[in-house]
N, C-alpha and C positions, 0 to 999 in steps of 0.2 A: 207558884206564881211564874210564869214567864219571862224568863230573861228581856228585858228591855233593846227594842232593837236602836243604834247607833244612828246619829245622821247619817255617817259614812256610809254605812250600809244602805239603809235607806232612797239614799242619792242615786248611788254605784246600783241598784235594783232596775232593770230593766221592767221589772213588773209591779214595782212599788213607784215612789217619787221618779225614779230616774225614767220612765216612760217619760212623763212629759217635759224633763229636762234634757233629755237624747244624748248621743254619745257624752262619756265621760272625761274623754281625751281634752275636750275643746274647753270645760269645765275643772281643769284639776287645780288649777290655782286654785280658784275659791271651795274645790273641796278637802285642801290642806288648809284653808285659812280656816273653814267651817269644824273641819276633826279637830285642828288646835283648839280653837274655841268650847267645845265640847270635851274637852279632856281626852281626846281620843288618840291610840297609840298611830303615828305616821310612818307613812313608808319612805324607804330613802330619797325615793324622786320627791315624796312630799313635803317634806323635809327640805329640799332643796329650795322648792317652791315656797316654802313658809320664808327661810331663810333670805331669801331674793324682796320680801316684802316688810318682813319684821325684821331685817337687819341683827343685830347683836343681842334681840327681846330675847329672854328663854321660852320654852310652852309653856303655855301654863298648865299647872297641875291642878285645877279643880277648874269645874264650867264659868264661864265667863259673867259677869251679871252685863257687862254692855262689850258692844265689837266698832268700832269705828273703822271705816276702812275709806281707805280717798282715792275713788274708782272717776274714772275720764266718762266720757258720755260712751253711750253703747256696750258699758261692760258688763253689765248684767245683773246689776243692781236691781232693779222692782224683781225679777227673774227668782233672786238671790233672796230676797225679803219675802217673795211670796214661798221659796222653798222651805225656809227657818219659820214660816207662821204656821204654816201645814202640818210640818215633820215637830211643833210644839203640841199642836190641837190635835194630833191624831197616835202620836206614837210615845211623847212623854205621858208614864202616870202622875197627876194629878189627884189620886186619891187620898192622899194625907193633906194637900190644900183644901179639901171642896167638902162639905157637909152633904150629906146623905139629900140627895134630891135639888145641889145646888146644882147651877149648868155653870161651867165654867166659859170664858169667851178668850180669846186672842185678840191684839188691838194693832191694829196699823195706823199709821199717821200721813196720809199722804198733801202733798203741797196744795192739789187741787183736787176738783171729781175727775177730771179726767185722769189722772194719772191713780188716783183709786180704784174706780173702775178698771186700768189694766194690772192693777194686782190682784184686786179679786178677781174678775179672769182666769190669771196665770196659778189662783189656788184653785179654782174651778176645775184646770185644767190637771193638775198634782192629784186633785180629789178623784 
């Protein structure tokens, strides 16, 4: 079987997710807050980054089942949601969930259609 690839990775891929998320640099908060989330090991600047936002929380050691994060307007939230629905439906296995011939789906929630449609979109564009 294939090693399962990380969100970090995934993000950080110029040819995978991170094409349509673009430079990394402008994005590393939320790809420290996303590795922590994931159980994934951080780098020191990520680290830092995590620590600037979860304050005294430790990481956590196994994947998160919920992430609350209290982002301002324009910080990249739908962006953010549409990258964790993508990098769940395309790169997590799913095959001890799903019965042989079931389809499995991803769910977003959004406030209105308009702000749905700019996350589907933004996975459109991930895909």
């Amino acid at each position: 079987m294939i090693k399962p690839l990380t969100i970090g990775a995934a993000l950080s891929d110029q040819h995978l997710l991170g094409a349509a998320l673009g430079p990394t640099e402008s994005w590393i908060g939320w790809l420290a807050v996303l590795k922590a989330a994931f159980a994934e090991t951080l780098t020191e600047q990520e680290l830092v980054h995590f620590a600037t936002v979860a304050g005294d929380r430790p990481l956590p050691d196994k994947r998160v089942r919920e992430l609350w994060a209290i982002v301002g307007r324009r910080g990249g939230k739908t962006r953010i949601a549409a990258a964790i629905l993508t990098y769940l439906a395309v790169f997590v296995d799913h095959r001890s969930y799903l019965s042989p011939g079931e389809t499995g789906y991803v769910l977003c929630l959004s406030l209105s259609k308009d702000q749905a449609e700019l996350t589907h979109g933004y996975c459109r564009a991930f895909l």
